[in-house]
MARLUMBA-492479 format. One record per atom (N, C-alpha, C, O): residue number from 1; x, y, z. Coordinates in nm, 3 decimals, padded with zeros to 5 digits. Layout:
NUM|X|Y|Z
...
//
This chain:
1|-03.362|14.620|00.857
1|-03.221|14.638|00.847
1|-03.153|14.501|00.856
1|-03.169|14.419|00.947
2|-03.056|14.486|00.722
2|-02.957|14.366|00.783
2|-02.814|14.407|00.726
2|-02.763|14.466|00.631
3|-02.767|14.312|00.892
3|-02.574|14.357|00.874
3|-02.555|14.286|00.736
3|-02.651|14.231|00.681
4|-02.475|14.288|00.700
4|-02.338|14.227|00.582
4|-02.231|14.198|00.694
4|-02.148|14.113|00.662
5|-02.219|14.251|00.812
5|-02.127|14.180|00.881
5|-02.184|14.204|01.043
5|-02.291|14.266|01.055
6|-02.128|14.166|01.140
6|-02.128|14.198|01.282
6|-02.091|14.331|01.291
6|-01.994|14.390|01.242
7|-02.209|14.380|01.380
7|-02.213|14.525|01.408
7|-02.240|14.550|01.549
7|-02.288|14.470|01.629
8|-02.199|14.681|01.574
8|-02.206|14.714|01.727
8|-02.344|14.762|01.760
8|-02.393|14.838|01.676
9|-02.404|14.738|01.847
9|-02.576|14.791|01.875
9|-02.524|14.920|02.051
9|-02.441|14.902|02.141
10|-02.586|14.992|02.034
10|-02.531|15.123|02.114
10|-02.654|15.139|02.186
10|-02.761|15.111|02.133
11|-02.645|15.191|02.325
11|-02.766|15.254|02.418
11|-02.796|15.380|02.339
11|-02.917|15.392|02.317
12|-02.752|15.438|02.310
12|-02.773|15.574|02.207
12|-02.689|15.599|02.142
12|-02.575|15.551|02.145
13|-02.753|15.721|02.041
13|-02.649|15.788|01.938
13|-02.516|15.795|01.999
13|-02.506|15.862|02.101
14|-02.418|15.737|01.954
14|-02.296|15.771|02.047
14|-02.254|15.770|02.174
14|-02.167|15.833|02.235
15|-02.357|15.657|02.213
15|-02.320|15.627|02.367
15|-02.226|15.502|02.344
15|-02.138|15.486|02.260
16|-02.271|15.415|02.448
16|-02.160|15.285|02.509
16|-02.276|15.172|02.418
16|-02.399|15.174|02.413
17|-02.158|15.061|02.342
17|-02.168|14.963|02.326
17|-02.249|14.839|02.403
17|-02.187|14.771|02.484
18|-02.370|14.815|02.379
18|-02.467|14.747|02.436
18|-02.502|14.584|02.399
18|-02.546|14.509|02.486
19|-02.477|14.540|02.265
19|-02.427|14.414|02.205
19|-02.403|14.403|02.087
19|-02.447|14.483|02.005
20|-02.338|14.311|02.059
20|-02.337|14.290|01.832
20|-02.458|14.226|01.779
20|-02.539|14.161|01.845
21|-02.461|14.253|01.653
21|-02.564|14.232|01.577
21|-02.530|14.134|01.468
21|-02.511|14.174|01.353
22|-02.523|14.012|01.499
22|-02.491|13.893|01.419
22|-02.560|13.906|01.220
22|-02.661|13.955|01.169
23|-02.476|13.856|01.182
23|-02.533|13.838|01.011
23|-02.631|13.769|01.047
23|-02.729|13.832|01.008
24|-02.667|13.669|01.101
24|-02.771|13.519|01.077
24|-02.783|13.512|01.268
24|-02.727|13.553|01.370
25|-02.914|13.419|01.216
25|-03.014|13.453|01.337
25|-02.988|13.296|01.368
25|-02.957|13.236|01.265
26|-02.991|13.221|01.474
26|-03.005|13.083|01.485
26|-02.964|13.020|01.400
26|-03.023|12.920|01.359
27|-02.817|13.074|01.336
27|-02.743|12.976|01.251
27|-02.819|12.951|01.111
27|-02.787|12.865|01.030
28|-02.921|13.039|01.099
28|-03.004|12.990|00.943
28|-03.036|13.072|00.879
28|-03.018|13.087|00.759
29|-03.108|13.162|00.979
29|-03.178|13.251|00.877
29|-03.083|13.396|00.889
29|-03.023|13.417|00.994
30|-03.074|13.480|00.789
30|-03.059|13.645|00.814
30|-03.104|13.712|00.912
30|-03.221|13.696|00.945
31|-03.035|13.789|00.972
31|-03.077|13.870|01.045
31|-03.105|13.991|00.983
31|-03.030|14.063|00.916
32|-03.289|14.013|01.031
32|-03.343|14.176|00.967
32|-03.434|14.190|01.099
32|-03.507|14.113|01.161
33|-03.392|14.336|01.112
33|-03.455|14.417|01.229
33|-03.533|14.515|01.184
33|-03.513|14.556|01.069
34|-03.628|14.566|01.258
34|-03.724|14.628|01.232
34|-03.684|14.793|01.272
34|-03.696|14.828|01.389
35|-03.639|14.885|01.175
35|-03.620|14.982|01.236
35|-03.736|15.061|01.278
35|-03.841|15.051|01.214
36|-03.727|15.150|01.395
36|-03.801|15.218|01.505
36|-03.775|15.364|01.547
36|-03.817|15.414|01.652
37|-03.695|15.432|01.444
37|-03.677|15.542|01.479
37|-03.504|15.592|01.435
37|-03.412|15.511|01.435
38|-03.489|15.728|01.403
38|-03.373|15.772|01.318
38|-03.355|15.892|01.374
38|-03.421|15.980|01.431
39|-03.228|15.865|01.335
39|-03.155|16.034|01.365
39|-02.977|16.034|01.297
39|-02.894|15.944|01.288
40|-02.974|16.206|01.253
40|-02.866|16.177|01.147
40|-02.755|16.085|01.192
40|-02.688|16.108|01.293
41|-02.732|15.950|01.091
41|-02.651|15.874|01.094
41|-02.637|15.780|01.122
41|-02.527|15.726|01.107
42|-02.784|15.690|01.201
42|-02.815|15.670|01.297
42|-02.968|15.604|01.272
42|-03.060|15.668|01.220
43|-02.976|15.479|01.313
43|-03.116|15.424|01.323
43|-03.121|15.320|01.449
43|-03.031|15.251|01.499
44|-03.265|15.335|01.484
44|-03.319|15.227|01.626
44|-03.368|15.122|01.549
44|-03.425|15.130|01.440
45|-03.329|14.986|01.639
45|-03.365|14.883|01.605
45|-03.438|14.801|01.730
45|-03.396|14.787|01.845
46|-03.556|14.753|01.675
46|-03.581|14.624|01.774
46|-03.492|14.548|01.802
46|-03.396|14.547|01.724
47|-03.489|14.451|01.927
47|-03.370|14.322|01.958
47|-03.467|14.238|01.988
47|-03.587|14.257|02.008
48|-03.368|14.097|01.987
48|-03.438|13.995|01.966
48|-03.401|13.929|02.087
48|-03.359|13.814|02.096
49|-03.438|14.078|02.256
49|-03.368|14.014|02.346
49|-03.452|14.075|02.465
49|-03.538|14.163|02.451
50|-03.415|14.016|02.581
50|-03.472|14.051|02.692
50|-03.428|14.180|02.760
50|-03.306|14.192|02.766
51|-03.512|14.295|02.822
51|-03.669|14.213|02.827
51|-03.684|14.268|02.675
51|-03.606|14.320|02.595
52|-03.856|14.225|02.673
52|-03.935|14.233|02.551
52|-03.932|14.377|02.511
52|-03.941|14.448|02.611
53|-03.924|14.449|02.393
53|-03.972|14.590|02.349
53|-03.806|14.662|02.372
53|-03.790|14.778|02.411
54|-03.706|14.577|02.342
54|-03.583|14.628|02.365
54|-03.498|14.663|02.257
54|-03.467|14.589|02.164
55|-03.458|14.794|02.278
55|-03.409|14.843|02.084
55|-03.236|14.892|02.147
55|-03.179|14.903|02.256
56|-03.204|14.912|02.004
56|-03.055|14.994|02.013
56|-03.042|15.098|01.933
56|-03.144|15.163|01.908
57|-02.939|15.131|01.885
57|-02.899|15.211|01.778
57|-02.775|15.148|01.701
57|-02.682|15.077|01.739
58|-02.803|15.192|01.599
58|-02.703|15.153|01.472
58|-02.646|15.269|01.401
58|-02.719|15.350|01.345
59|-02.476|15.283|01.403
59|-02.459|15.361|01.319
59|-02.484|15.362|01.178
59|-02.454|15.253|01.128
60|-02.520|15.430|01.111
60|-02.527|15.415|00.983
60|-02.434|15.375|00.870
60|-02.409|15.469|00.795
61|-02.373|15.255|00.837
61|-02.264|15.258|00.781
61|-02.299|15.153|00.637
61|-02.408|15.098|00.652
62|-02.234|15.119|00.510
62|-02.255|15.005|00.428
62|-02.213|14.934|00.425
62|-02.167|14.880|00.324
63|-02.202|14.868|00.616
63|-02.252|14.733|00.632
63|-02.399|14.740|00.705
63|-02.421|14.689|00.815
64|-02.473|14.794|00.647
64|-02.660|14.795|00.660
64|-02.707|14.797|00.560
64|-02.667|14.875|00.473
65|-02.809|14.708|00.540
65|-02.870|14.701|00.434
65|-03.004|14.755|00.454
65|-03.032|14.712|00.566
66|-03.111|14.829|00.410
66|-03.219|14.854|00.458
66|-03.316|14.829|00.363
66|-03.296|14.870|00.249
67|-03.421|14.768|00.390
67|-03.526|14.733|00.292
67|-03.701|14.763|00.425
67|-03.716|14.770|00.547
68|-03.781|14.769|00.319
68|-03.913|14.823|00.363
68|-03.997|14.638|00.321
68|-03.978|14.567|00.223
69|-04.078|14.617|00.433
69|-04.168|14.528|00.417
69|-04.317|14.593|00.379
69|-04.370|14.665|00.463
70|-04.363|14.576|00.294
70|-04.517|14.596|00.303
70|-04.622|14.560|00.399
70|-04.731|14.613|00.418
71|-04.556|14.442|00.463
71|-04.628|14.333|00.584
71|-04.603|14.423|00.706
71|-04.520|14.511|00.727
72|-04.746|14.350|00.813
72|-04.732|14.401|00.920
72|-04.838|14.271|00.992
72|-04.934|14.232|00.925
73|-04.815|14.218|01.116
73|-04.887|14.120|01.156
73|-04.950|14.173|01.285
73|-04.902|14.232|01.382
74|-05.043|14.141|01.262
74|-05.119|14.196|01.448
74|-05.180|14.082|01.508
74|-05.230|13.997|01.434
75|-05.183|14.069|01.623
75|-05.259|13.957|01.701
75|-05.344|14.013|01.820
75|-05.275|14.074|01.902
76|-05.466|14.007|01.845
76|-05.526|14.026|01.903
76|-05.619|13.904|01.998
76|-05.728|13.852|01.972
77|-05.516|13.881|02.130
77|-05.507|13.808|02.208
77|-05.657|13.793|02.281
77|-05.701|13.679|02.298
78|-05.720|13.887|02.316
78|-05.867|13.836|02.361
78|-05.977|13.808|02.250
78|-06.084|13.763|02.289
79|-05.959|13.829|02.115
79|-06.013|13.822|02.009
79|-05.992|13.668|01.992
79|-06.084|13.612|01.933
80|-05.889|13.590|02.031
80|-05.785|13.503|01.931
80|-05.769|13.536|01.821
80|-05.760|13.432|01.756
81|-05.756|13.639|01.743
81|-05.742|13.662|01.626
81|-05.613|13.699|01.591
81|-05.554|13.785|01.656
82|-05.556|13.636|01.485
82|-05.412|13.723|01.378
82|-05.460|13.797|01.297
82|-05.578|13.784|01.265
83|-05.376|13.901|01.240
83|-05.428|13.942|01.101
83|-05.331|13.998|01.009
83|-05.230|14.045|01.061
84|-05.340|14.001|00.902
84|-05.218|13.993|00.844
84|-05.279|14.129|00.744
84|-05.389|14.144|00.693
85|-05.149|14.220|00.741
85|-05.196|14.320|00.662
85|-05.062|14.335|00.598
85|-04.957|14.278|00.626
86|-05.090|14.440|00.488
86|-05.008|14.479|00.343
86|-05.021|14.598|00.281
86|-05.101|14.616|00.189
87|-04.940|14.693|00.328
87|-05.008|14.816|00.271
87|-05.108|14.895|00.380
87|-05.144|15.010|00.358
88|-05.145|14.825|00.490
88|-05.253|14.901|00.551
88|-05.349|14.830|00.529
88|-05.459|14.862|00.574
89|-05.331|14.717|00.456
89|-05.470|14.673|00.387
89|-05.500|14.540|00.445
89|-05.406|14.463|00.425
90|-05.607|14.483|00.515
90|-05.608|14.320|00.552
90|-05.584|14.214|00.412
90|-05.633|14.228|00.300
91|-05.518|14.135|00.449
91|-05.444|14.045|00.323
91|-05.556|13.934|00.397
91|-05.644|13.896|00.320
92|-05.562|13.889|00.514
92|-05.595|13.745|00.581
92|-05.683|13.745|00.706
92|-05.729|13.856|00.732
93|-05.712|13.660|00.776
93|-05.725|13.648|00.936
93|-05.804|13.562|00.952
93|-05.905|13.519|00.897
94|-05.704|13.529|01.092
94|-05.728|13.385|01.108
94|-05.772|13.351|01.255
94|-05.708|13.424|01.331
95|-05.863|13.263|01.329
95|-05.844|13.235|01.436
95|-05.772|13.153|01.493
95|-05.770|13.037|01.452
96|-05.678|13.201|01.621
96|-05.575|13.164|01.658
96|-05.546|13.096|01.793
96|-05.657|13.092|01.846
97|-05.439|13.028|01.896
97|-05.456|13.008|01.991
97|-05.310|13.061|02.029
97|-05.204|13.075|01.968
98|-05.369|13.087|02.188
98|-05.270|13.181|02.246
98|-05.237|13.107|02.352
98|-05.305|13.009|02.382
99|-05.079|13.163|02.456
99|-05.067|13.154|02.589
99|-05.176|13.127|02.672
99|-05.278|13.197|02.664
100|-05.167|13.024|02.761
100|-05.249|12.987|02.889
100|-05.219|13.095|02.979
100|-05.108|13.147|02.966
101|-05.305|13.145|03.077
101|-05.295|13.208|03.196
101|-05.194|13.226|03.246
101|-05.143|13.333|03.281
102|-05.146|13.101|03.255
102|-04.985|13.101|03.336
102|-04.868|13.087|03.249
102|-04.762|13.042|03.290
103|-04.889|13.129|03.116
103|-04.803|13.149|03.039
103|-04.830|13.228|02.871
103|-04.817|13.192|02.755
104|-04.870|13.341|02.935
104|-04.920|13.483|02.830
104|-04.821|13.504|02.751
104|-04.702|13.530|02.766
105|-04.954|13.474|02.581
105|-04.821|13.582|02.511
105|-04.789|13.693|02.552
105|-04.877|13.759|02.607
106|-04.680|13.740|02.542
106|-04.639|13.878|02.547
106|-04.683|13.959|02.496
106|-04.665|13.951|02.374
107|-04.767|14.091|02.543
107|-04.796|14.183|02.419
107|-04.665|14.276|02.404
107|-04.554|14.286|02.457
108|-04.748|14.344|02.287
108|-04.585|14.462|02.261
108|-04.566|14.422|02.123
108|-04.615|14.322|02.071
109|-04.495|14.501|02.073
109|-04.408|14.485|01.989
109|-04.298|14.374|01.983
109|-04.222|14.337|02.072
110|-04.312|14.329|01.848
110|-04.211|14.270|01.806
110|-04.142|14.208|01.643
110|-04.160|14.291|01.554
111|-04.101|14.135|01.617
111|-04.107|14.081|01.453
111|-04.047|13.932|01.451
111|-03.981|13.861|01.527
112|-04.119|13.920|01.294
112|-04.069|13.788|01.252
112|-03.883|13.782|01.310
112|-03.838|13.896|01.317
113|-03.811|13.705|01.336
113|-03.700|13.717|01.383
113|-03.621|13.584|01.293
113|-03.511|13.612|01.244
114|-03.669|13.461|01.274
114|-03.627|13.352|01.175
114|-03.727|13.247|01.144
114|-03.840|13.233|01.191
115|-03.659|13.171|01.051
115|-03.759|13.056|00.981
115|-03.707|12.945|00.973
115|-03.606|12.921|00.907
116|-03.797|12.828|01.071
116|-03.716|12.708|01.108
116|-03.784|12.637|01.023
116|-03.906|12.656|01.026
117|-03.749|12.569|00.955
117|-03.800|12.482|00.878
117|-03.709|12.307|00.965
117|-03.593|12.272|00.984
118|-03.852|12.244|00.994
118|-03.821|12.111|01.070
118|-03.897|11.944|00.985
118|-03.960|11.873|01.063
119|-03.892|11.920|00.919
119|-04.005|11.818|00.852
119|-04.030|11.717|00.957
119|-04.142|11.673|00.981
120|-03.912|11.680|01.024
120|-03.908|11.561|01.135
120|-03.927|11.562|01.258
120|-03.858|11.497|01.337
121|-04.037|11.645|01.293
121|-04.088|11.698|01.423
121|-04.266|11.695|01.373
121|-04.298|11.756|01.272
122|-04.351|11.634|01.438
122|-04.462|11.616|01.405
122|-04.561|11.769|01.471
122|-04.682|11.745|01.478
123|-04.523|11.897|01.509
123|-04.622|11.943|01.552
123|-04.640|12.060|01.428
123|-04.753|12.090|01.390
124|-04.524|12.120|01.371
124|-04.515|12.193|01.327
124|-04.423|12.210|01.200
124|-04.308|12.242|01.231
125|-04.447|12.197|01.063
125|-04.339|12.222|00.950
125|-04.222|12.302|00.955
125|-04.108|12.270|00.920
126|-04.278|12.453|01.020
126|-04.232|12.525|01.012
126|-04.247|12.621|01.149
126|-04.360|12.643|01.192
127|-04.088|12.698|01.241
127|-04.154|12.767|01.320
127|-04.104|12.870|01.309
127|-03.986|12.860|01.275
128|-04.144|12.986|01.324
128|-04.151|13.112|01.302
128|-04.123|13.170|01.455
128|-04.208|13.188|01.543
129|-03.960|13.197|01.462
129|-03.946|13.265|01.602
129|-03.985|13.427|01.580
129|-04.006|13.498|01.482
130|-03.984|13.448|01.742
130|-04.017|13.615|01.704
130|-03.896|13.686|01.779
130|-03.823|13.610|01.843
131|-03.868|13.808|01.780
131|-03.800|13.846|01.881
131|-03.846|13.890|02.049
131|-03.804|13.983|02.117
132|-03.927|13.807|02.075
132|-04.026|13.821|02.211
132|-03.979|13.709|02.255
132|-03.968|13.619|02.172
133|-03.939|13.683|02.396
133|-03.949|13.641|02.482
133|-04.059|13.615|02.612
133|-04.087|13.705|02.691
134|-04.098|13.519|02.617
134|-04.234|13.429|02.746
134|-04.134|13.552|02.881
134|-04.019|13.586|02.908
135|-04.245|13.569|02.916
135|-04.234|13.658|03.072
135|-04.256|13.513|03.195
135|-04.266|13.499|03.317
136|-04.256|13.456|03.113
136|-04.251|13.301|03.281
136|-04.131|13.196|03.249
136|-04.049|13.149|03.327
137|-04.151|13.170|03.089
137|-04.023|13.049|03.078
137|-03.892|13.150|03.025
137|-03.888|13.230|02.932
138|-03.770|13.105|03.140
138|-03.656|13.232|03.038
138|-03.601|13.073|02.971
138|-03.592|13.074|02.848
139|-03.573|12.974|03.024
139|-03.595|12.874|02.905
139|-03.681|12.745|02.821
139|-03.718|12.657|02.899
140|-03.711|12.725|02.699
140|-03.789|12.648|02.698
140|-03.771|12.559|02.565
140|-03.749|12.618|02.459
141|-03.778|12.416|02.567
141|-03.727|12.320|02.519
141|-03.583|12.347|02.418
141|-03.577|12.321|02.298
142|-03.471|12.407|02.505
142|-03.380|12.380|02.458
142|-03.336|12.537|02.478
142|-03.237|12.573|02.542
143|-03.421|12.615|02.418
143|-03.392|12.752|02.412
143|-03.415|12.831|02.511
143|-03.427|12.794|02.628
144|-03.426|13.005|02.450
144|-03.380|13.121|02.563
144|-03.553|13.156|02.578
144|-03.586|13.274|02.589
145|-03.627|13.081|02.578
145|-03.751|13.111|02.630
145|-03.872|13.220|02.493
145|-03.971|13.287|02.519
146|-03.798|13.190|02.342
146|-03.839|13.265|02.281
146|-03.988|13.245|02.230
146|-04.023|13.130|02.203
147|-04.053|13.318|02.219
147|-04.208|13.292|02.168
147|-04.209|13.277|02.025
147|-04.129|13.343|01.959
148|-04.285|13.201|01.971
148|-04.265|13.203|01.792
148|-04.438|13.160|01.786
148|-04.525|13.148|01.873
149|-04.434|13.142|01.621
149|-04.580|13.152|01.572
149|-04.588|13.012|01.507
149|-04.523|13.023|01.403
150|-04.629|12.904|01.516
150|-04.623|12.778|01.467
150|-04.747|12.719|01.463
150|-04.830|12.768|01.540
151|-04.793|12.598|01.370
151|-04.913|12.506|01.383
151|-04.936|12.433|01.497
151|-04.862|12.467|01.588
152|-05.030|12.326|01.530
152|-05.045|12.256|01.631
152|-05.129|12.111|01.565
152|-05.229|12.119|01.493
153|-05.056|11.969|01.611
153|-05.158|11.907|01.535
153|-05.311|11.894|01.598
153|-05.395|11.829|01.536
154|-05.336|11.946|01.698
154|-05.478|11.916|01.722
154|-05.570|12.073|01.728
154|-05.494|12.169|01.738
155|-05.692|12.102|01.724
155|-05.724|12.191|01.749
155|-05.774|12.307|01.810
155|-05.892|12.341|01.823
156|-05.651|12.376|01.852
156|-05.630|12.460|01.985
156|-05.669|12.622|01.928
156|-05.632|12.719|01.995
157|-05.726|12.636|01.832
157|-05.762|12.780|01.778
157|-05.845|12.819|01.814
157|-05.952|12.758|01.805
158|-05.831|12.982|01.895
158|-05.965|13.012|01.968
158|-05.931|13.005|02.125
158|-06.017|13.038|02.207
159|-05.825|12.968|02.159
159|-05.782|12.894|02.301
159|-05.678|12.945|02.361
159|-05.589|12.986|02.287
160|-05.661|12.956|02.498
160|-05.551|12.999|02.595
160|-05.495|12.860|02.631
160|-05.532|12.803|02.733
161|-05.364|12.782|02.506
161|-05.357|12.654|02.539
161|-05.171|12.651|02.516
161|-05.114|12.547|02.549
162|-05.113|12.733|02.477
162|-04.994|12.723|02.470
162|-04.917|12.779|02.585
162|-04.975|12.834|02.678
163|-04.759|12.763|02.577
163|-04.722|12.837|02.644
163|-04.664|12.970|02.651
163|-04.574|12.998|02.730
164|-04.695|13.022|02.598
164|-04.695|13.155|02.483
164|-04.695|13.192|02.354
164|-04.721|13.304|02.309
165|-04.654|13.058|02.271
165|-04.670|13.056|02.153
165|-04.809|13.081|02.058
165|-04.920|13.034|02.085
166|-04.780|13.154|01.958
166|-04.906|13.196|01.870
166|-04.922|13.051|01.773
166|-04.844|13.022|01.682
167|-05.036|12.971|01.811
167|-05.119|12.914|01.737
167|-05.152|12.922|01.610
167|-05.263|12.973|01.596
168|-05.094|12.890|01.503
168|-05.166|12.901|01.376
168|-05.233|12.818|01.321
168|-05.228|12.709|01.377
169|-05.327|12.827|01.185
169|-05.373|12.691|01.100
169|-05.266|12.704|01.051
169|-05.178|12.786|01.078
170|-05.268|12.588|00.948
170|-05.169|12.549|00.887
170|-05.156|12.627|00.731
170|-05.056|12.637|00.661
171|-05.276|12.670|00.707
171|-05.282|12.785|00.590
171|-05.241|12.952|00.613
171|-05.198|13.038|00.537
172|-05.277|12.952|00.760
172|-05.191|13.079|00.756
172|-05.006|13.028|00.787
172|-04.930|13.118|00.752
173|-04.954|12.937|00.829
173|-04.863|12.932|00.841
173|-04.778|12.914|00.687
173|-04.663|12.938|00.650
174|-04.871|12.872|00.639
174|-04.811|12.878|00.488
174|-04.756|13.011|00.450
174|-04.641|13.050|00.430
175|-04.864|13.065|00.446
175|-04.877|13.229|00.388
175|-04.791|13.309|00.417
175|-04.727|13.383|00.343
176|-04.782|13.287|00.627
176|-04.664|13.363|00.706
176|-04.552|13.317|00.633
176|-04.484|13.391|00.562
177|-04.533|13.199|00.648
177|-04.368|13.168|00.552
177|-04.326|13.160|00.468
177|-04.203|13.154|00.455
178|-04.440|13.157|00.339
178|-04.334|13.177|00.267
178|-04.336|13.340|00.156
178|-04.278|13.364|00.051
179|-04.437|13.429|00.245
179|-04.477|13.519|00.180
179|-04.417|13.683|00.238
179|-04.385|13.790|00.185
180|-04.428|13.618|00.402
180|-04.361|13.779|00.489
180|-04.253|13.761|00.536
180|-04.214|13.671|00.611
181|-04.189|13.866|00.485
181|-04.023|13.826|00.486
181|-04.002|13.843|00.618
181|-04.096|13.880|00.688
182|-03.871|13.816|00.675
182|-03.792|13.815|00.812
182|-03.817|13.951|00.841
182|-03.807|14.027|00.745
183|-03.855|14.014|00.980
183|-03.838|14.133|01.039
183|-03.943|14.184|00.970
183|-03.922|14.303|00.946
184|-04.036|14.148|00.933
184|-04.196|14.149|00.970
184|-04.210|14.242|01.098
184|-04.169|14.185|01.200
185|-04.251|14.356|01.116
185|-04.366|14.342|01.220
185|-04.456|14.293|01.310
185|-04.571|14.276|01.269
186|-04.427|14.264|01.427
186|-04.536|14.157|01.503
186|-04.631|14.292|01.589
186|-04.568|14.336|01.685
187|-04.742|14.346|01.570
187|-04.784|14.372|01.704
187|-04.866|14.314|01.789
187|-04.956|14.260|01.725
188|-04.881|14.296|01.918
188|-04.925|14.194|02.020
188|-05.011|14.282|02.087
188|-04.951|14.362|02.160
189|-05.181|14.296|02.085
189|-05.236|14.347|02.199
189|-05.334|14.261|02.284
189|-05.384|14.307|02.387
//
């Protein structure tokens, strides 16, 4: 789902006003949410907010746009593994590096949330926030403590070496960006 304008996000069908739902995500990218469930007039959305696994409702109106991804991303944290599927179908997979001990990815649900594109930062081209938030940092270099999926220049794949961030090569980070659209699917087990 994405607004065309600022929208109200509701505890339920017709309950109380819980927050707005911005056009653009971090000033760049669109905002698209992953809907999670319907009822007449009416759809659940993931948030891209604390805590983790936190949805609303949306009235149904045309300022929503709704589109279907084929993509769905899974990570499987004691595996180190990502995997990238389409249809149901494995497209990829990659070995990955995860959260240190003292700073676990989050499992759960979640989705692609935006696409940072940085050239002048040496770790990563591109970072791929999610709508998950680190359960230890509520902030971290600059931000609200959000977890995203990015490269690393040395090689940490296979490893409990970040601080919650998902580890990629640099070929799946390709693929993630410029192939699965925003509000992607993340699942985390």
């Amino acid at each position: 789902m994405h607004p065309t304008v600022k929208v109200a996000a509701y505890a339920s069908p017709g309950g109380p006003a819980v927050a707005a739902i911005p056009v653009k995500q971090l000033g760049t990218s669109d905002t698209w949410l992953p809907v999670v469930g319907e009822q007449p007039g009416w759809i659940q959305v993931l948030l891209p907010a604390r805590p983790n696994n936190s949805t609303a409702w949306l009235a149904m109106t045309d300022a929503l746009t709704l589109a279907r991804t084929p993509y769905q991303i899974k990570v499987d944290r004691a595996a180190f593994r990502l995997t990238l599927m389409r249809d149901g179908q494995q497209v990829a997979q990659w070995t990955v590096g995860i959260g240190k001990p003292s700073a676990i990815t989050p499992p759960g649900r979640t989705f692609i949330l935006a696409s940072i594109k940085d050239q002048q930062q040496s770790w990563s081209p591109v970072v791929l926030p999610l709508g998950a938030h680190s359960d230890t940092h509520l902030t971290y270099g600059g931000g609200p403590g959000t977890v995203a999926v990015h490269t690393w220049p040395t090689d940490v794949y296979g490893q409990a070496s970040s601080d919650g961030c998902i580890r990629v090569p640099p070929d799946a980070l390709n693929l993630l960006s410029t192939e699965v659209p925003l509000g992607t699917p993340v699942l985390i087990r």
